[in-house]
N, C-alpha and C positions, 0 to 999 in steps of 0.2 A: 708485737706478739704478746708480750705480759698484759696487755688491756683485754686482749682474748679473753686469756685466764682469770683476769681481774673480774670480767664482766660475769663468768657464768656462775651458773645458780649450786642450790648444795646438791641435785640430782646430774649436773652438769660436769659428770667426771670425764676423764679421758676415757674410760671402760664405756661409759654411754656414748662418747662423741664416734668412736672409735665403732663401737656398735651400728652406731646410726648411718657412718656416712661407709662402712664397709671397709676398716680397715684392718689387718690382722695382728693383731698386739698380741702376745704372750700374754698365757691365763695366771701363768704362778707370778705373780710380781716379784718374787727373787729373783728368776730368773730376768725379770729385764733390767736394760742399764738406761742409762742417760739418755746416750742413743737412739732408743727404740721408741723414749718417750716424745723423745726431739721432732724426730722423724714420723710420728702419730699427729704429734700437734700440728706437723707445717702441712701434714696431707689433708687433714680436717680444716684446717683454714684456709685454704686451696679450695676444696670442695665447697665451703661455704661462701667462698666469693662466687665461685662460679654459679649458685644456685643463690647467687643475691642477683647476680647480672640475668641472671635467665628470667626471673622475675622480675625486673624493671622493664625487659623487652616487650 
């Protein structure tokens, strides 16, 4: 999971992953915790497998 984050670029936030692959994150970032970020990354890297796999098919 850290090579995810290792890998993407400076436009390549969680606010854009999160955008792109339609997940609903909190807009104030005080309000979010650990948590919320956790649960953003593992749904976008989910997502991303699956549309690596749909694309080899």
């Amino acid at each position: 999971m850290m090579t995810l984050l290792w890998l993407m670029g400076a436009e390549d936030n969680i606010e854009y992953m999160c955008d792109y692959y339609g997940y609903s994150l909190p807009s104030d970032i005080m309000k979010r915790t650990g948590i919320n970020n956790a649960k953003a990354v593992n749904y976008c890297y989910h997502q991303m497998q699956y549309y690596r796999q749909a694309n080899n098919n």
